[in-house]
N, C-alpha and C positions, 0 to 999 in steps of 0.2 A: 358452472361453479368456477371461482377463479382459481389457477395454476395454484397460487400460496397457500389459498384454504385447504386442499388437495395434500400438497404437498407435508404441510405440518401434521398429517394422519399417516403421515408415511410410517413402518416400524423394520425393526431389525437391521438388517442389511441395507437396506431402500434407505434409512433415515439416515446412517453414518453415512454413506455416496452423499447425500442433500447434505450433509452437514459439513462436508469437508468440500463442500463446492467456495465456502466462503470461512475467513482472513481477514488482515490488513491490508490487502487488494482490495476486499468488497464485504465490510462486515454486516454480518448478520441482519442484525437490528436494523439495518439502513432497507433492506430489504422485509422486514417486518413492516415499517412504520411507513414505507414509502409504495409498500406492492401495489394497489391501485392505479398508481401511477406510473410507476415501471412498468405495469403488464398494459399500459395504455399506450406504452408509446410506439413508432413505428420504428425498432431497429433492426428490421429488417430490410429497408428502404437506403439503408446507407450501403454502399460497396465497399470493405476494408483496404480492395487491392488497390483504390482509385483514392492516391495524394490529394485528389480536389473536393474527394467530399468532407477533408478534415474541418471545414466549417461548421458542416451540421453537427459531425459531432462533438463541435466545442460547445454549439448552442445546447446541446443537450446535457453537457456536462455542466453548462454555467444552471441551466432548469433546473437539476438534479441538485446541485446545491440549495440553490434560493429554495426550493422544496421544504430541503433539510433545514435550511434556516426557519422558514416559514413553521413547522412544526416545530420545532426547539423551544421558540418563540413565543409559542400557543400553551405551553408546559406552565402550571400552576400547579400551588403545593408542595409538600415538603418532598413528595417521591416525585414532582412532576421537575423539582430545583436540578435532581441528579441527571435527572434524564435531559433538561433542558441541556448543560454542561456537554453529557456525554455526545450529542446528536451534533451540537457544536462545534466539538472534537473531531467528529466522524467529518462534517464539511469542510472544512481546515484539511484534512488529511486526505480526500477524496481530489479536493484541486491541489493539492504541494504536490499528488502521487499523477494523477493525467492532465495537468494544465500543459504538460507541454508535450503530451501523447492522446491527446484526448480518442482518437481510433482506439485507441488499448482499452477503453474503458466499455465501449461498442463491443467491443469481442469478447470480453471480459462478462457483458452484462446477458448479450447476446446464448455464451456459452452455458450462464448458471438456466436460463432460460429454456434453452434448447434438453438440459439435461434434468431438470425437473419435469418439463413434459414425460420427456422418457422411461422415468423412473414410475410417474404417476401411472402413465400406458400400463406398464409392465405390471405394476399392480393391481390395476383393474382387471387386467386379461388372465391376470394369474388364477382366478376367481373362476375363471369357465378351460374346459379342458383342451378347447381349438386355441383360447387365447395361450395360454401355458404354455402351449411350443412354439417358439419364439424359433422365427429362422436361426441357424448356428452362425453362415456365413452372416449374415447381417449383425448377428449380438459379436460376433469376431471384429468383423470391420470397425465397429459401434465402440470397440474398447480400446482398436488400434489408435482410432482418431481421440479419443480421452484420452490417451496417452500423452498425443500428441501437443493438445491441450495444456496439460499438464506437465511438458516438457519447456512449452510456450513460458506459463507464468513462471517455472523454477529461470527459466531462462533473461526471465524482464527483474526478477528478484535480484539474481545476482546482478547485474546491469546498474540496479539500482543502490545498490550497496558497493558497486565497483566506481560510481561515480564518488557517494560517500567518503568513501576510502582515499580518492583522490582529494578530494577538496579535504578530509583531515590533511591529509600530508603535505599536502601544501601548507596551510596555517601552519604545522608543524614547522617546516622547512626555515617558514618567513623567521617562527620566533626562537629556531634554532640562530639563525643570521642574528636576531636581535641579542642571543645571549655572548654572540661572539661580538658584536658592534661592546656589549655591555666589558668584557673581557678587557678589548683593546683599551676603553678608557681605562681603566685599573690597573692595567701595563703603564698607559703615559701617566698616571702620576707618581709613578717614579724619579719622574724630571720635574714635579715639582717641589715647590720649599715644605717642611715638612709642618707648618700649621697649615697650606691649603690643602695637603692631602690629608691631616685629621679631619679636615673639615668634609671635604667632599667622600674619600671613603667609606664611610658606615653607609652612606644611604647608595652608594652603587654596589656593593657588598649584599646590603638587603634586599635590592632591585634581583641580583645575580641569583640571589638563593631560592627568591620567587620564580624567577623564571626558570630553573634547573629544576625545581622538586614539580613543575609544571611539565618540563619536556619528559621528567622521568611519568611519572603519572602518563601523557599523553604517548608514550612510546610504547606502554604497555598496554594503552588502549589501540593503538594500532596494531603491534603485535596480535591483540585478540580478536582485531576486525578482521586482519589476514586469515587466523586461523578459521574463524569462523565464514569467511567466503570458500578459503581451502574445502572446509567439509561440506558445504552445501554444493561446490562445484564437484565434489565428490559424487554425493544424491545426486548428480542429475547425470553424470558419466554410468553412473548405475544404471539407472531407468533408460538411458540413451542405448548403453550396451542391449538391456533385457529387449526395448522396441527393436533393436536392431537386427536380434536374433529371431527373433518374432517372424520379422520380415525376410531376412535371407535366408535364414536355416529352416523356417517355417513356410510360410508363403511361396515364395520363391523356388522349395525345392520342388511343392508339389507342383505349382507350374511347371518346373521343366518334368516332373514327371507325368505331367498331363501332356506336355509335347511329345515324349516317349510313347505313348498310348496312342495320342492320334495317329504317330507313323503306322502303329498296326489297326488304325480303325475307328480309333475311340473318339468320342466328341474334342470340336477344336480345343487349344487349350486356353483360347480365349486371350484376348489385347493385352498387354502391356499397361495401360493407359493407370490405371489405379496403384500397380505397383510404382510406375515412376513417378507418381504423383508423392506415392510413399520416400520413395527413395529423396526426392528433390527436400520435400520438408526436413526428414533424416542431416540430408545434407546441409540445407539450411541453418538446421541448428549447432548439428555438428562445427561448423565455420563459425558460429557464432560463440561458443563456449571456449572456441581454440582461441579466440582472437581477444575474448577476454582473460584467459589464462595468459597470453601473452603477455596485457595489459597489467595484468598482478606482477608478473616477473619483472614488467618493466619499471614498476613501482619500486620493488623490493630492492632492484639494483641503483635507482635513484636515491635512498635512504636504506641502507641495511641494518636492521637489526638483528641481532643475534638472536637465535632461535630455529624450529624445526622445520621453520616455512618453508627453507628453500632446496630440503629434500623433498615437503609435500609439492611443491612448486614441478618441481623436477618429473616425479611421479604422474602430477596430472597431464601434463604436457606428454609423457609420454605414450599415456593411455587414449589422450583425443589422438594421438598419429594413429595409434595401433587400429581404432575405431572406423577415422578415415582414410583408413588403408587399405581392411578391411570392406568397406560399403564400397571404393573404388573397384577393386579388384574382383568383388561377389559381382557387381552388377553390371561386369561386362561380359553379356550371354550374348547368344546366337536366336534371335527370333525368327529367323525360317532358314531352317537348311538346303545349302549347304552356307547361305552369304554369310563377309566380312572382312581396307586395315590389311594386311600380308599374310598369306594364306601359304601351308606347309601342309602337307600328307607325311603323315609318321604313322610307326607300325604301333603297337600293341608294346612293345617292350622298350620303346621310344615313351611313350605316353607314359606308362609309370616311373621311369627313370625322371620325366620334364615334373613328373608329381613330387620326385623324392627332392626333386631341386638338384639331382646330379648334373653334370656337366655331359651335356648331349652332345657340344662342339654343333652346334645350330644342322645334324644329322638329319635327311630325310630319305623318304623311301620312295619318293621318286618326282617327278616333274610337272611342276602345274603351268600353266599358260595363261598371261594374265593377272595372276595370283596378289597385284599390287593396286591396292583404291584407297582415294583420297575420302577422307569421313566430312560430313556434309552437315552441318547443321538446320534445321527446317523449321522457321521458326512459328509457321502453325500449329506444328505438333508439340514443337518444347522437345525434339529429339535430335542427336547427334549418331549418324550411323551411316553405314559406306552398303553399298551394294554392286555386288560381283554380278557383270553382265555377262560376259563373254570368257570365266576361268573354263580352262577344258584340264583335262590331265592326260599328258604328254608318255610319259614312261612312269612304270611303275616298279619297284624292287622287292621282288618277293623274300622273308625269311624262311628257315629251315622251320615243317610243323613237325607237329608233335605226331607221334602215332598213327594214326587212320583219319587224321585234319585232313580233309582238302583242300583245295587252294579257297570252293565260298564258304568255307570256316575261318577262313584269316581274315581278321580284323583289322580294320585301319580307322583312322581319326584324322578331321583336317584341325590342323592347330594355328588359330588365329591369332594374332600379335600387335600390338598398337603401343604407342608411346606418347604420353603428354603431360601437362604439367598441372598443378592446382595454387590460384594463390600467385600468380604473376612468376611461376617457376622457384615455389618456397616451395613445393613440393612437386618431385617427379615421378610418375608410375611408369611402371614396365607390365605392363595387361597381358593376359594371355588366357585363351579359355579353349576347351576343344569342344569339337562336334560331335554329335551324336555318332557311334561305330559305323564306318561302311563298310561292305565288301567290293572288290574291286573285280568286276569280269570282264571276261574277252569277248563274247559268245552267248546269242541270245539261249542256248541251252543250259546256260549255269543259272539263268534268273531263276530259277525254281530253288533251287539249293540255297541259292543267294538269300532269297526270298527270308527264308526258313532262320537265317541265323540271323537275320534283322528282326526279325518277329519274336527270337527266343529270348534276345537280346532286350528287346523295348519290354518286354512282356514282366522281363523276371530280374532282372538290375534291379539291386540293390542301391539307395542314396546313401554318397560318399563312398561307392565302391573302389578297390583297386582297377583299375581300367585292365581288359575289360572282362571282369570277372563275372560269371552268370553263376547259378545253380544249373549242377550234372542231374537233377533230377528235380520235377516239382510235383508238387501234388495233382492225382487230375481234374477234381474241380478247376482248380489254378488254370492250365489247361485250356481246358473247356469256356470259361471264362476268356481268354485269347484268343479261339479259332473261332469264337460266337460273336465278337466282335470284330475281328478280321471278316469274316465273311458276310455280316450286315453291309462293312464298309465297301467291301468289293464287288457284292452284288448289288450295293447300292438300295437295299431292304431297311424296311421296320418289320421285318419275319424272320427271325435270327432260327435259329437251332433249338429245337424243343428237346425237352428231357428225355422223348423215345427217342430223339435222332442221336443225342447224347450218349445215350445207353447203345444203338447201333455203333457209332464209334468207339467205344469202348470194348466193345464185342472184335471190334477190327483189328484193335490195339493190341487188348492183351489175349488176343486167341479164344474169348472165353462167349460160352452162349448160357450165363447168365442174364435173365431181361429185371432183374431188380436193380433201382439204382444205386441204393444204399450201401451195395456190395463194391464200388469200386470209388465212395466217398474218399475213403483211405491210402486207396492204392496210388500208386508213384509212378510216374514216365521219365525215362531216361533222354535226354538226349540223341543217346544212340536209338533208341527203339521210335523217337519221334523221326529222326533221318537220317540215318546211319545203316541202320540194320534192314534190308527188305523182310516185306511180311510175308509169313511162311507161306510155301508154293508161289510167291509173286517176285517176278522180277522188279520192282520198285517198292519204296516206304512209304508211311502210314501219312508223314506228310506230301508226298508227292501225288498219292492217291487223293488227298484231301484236295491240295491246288488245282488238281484239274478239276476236278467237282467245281469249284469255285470260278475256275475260269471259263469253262460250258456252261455255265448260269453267267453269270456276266455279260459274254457272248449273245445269246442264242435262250436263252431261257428264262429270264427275269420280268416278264411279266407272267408266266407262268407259275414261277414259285411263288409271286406276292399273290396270285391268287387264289396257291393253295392247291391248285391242279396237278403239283409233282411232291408225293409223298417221298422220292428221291431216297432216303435213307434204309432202304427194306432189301435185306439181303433174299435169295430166291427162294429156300425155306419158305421163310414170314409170308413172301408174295406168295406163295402156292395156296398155305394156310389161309388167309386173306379171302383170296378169289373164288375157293372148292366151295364156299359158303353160298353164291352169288350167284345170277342167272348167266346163260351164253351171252358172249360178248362183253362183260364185264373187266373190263381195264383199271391196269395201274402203272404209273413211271416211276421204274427204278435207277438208282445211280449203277454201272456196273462193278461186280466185285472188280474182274478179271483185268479191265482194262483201265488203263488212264483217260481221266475226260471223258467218258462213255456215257449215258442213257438208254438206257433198253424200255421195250414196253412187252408186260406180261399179261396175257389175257385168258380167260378159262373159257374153254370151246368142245366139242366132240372128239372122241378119239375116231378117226377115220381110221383105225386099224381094230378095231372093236367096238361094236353096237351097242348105243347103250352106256357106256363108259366116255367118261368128261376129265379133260388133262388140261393142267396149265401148258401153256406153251411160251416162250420168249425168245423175242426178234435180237435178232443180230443188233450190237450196241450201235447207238448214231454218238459220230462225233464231231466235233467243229469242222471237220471236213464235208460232212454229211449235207449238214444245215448250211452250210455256204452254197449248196445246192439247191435245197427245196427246206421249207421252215416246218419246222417239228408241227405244229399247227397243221401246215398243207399235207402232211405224212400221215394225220390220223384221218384226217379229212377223206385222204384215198385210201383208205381201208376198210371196207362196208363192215366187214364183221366185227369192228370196234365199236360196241353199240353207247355202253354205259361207264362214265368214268365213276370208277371205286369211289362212296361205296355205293351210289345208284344217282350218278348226275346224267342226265341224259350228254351225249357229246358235242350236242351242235350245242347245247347251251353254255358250255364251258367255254368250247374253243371258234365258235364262228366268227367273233369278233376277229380274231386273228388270221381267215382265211384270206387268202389274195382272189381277188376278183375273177370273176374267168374272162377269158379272152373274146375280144372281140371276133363277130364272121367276116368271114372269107370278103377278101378284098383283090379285085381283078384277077377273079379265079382262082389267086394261091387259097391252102388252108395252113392255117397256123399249127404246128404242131406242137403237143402238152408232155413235160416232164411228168407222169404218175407212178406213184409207187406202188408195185402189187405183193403178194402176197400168194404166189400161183395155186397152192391147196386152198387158200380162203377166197378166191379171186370168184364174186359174182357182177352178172353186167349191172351197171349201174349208168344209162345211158344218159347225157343232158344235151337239152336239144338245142338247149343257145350257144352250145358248141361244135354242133353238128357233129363229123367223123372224129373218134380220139387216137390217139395213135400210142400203145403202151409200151412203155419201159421196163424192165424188170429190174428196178434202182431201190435196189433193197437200204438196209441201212450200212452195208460196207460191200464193200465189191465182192461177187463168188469168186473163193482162188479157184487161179488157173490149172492146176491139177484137178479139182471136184467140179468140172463146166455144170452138173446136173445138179447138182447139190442146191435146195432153194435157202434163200436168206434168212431162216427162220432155226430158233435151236428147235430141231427135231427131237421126239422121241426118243428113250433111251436107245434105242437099237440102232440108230444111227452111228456112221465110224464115226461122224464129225464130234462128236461127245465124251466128255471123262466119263469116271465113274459116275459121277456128283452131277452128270449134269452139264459141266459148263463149257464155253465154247473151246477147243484147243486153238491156241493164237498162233503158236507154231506152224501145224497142219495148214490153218486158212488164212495166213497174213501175206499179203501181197507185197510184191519190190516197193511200193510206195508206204503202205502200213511199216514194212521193215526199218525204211527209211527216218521214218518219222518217228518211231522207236526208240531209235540209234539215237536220236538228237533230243531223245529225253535226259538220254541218260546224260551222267555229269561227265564230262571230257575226259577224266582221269582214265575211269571201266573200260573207255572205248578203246585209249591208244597203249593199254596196255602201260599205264599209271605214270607216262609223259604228263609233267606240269605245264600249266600253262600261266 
């Protein structure tokens, strides 16, 4: 069915869009009486960006008349005499309006074409409930570019009317000259005798009064053509502004708040490319409405008439700067951190002072290397942008914190700087944007701290904040929603955090052995309680417990959690309950409460101290120290009494993919010897004979301290000293010089030296 027939069924909303598609640009009727042959042609074949195809669409334009002629022509009758007239009118008015833009009329025909389709779509699909949800981002895009559109014709209108207004004022001009030419004779006959000035006077008198009561008439038609281009350049500073907003205070923020997000995880935030495509149009038109408002002012001062124009004049000119001042300044961001032009490190109270516009005296907090790049234009891309290859930072100056800050609590921003001009240096910007917050260490044991206020930072920023102002507390959905994306991204998973593991961290957080979720939709984390505060009985917080989780799977365990083989989040309770259910040999991997970065394995086996009676038991935690040794895989491998992974996978079938091969025999008599991990109470032979003799290890998952040489790697029995009340291993008791070591370098620099900054 054709687009037209369609179209004229359109109702409501749909039919006002179709009906305000067409004007004295492109009226109606012409599209009524001509749609078969409009919807026949190919204007899609013509390229608008390409000066050379203005041929074809002259020929299409001269078509489109003779069309119109051709039916005008064919009109018979007394209703057929009106219409002949009107269609007439309409070809007349079709070549005076693109005979010497005929592209304009392509775009123009192109546009009503494209958005009658859409309108018709939208109608039909609105009818079935799949059709009805109309992607958001695409109906968004879909309106930006209507706008766009729509900024296009207000913009050829005034154009068109500014030409007008020109050619009045000229003819004005010439027969203001003619009534002074008429003046000066009526001055010289003064010197004449006085029958040839009866004679000639009356009729340059009458000449004089024609031409005056003509300039006054035509003065106040110019006056009203000013005014009336004033208000329409008005209309379109409107619509210019609302697109504008659209796009920077819209579009734009939430792109930089999707670049926020990726830093902790979140999907990229995705090219540039459509925004600057937004912006260049923006700008395009923006240039063009200034250059026409100029063009009025320069009218006005060539012939002043008294009247308000040349405060609306004033007014409008000032609002295209403020606009393209505006678009300048909004759209010079940072597309990957840290580049960008003269680069500055300022602190946090640096950054809000350069926000209030106070006088910083060009202050910074310490010394970049480098820090100077020339901006490039490329003209592939249609982009102008500089990139920092080699900035390093040199010295840095710390300010006084607040309270219990440490130094990776302080914020800093790099602040970028550029200078250039628009308009052959009719206008100059002074640009300036900052970078997303960094913190600055000395010391690969702050990353962790570090870590943490980059994440709380990107997580929970507010747009248009005071730099850099976060919320002391958020919700823990909120939360939870950031370490679930953080930790896809770090473990490089599509296995994020399930609502038990949700509900285990939250049990961690707020002390509580609630397992309903509902119960902590509500409740709030502080800041301090995410990294401030250690968790009760632990020497480290909630989030540094969390980072080593994350950086053991990273490491050393990610193909095991995407396959689901480390239920990780089960404190030893849960595990116990779990396993008492289950046959001997039944395993599961936990993350460990006690220690950072830990994995233990808990499995239910015989009480060897009582017949008959079945204990969970759980192995000393493995840590990235552990697995740089032998691979959590090859660990369960050598443990015979590990039969079934929770809740009844057999183990080879889980984990054999992942075992390492065994070694080849004996080769000129040496034998190769095998790193194996035992288990000395669960230790049965398990002989393989393509490795002939083995020679065992007692390489538990952390070395026995050197005080307890007898003590085997396993958490014992309650009755063992090695044990709290509760069960869990004492770190104290069994940490070795090396364990201690490594301890020490978790912690943040300040605790160790006795709260020496760094």
């Amino acid at each position: 069915m054709a687009v037209w027939i369609q179209a004229q069924q359109l109702q409501g909303d749909a039919l006002h869009q179709m009906q305000s598609l067409y004007g004295q640009h492109f009226p109606i009727e012409v599209r009524h009486y001509l749609s078969q042959w409009i919807e026949g042609q190919l204007w899609d074949a013509i390229d608008l960006e390409n000066p050379q195809e203005e041929f074809k669409a002259k020929r299409l334009l001269d078509s489109l008349i003779q069309e119109l002629q051709n039916k005008a022509d064919h009109q018979v009758g007394e209703d057929g005499f009106l219409l002949k007239i009107k269609l007439g009118h309409y070809a007349s008015q079709l070549k005076s309006t693109y005979d010497r833009c005929p592209l304009e009329l392509v775009r123009c025909i192109k546009h009503i074409l494209y958005t009658e389709q859409r309108l018709v779509r939208e109608a039909t699909n609105s009818n079935s409930p799949v059709g009805g949800m109309m992607d958001s981002m695409s109906q968004k895009y879909q309106q930006i570019n209507q706008a766009f559109e729509e900024l296009r014709l207000l913009t050829q209108d005034t154009e068109n009317d500014l030409r007008k207004l020109q050619h009045n004022q000229e003819y004005f001009i010439i027969q203001y000259q003619e009534s002074l030419r008429i003046q000066a004779q009526l001055t010289s006959l003064a010197t004449l005798p006085p029958a040839d000035r009866q004679l000639r006077e009356p009729a340059l008198l009458s000449k004089r009064a024609t031409v005056e009561a003509w300039l006054t008439r035509e003065a106040n038609t110019l006056q009203k053509y000013r005014l009336d281009l004033a208000e329409k350049h008005q209309k379109t500073l409107q619509l210019l502004r609302k697109q504008q907003t659209i796009i920077l205070d819209d579009e734009l923020i939430q792109w930089k708040r999707r670049q926020q997000l990726a830093g902790n995880g979140g999907p990229p935030e995705g090219g540039l490319d459509i925004l600057q495509s937004w912006c260049e149009k923006l700008a395009e038109t923006i240039w063009q409405n200034r250059q026409q408002i100029r063009r009025a002012e320069h009218l006005r001062q060539q012939l002043p008439i008294p009247g308000p124009i040349e405060e609306l004049l004033n007014e409008l000119n000032s609002t295209i700067t403020d606009i393209i001042s505006a678009l300048v300044t909004s759209t010079f961001i940072i597309e990957k951190q840290p580049p960008q032009v003269k680069a500055t490190i300022i602190s946090e109270q640096q950054a809000k002072a350069l926000l209030k516009n106070e006088n910083t005296r060009n202050d910074s907090s310490g010394d970049i290397l480098n820090n100077n790049c020339v901006m490039e234009y490329h003209q592939t891309t249609g982009t102008l942008s500089a990139h920092f290859r080699n900035m390093s930072l040199k010295r840095i100056k710390r300010s006084d914190r607040r309270g219990a800050e440490s130094v990776t609590e302080e914020k800093f921003t790099i602040l970028f700087e550029s200078q250039f001009s628009v308009g052959g240096n009719e206008l100059v910007f002074q640009v300036k944007t900052l970078s997303l917050p960094v913190v600055v260490i000395v010391h690969g044991s702050q990353d962790n701290n570090a870590t943490a206020t980059v994440l709380w930072d990107n997580a929970f920023a507010e747009p248009g904040r005071v730099p850099f102002l976060v919320p002391d507390k958020v919700l823990w959905p909120q939360l939870c929603d950031a370490i679930n994306m953080k930790y896809k991204a770090e473990v490089q998973s599509n296995r994020g955090l399930s609502e038990e593991n949700l509900v285990f961290l939250a049990q961690k957080a707020f002390s509580s052995s609630s397992n309903n979720p509902d119960e902590y939709r509500n409740m709030t984390m502080t800041w301090s309680q995410f990294n401030r505060e250690s968790l009760p009985g632990r020497n480290f917080t909630f989030w540094q417990w969390f980072d080593g989780v994350m950086e053991l799977t990273k490491k050393h365990l990610k193909p095991h959690w995407n396959d689901g083989a480390i239920l990780g989040f089960v404190n030893k309770q849960q595990a116990q309950d779990m396993l008492m259910s289950k046959p001997n040999g039944t395993f599961l991997l936990r993350f460990s409460d006690s220690e950072i970065g830990g994995i233990t394995i808990a499995w239910v086996a015989e009480n060897p101290n009582k017949a008959g009676e079945r204990m969970v038991w759980n192995l000393m935690p493995y840590t990235t120290k552990d697995f740089s040794i032998r691979s959590l895989a090859d660990r369960i491998s050598d443990l015979n009494h590990l039969l079934f992974l929770y809740p009844d996978r057999a183990k080879d079938e889980v984990f054999s993919k992942y075992y390492t091969p065994p070694l080849s025999k004996a080769v000129d008599g040496y034998v190769k010897p095998q790193i194996k991990q035992v288990v000395p109470e669960f230790t049965t032979a398990n002989p393989d004979p393509a490795s002939g003799n083995q020679t065992y290890m007692d390489q538990g998952a952390s070395p026995a301290p050197v005080n307890h040489p007898h003590t085997y790697n396993i958490y014992q029995p309650m009755s063992d000293s090695m044990l709290e009340a509760e069960g869990e291993f004492d770190l104290d008791d069994t940490m070795d010089v090396a364990r201690h070591v490594e301890e020490l370098l978790r912690r943040p620099v300040e605790s160790q030296w006795g709260g020496q900054q760094s």
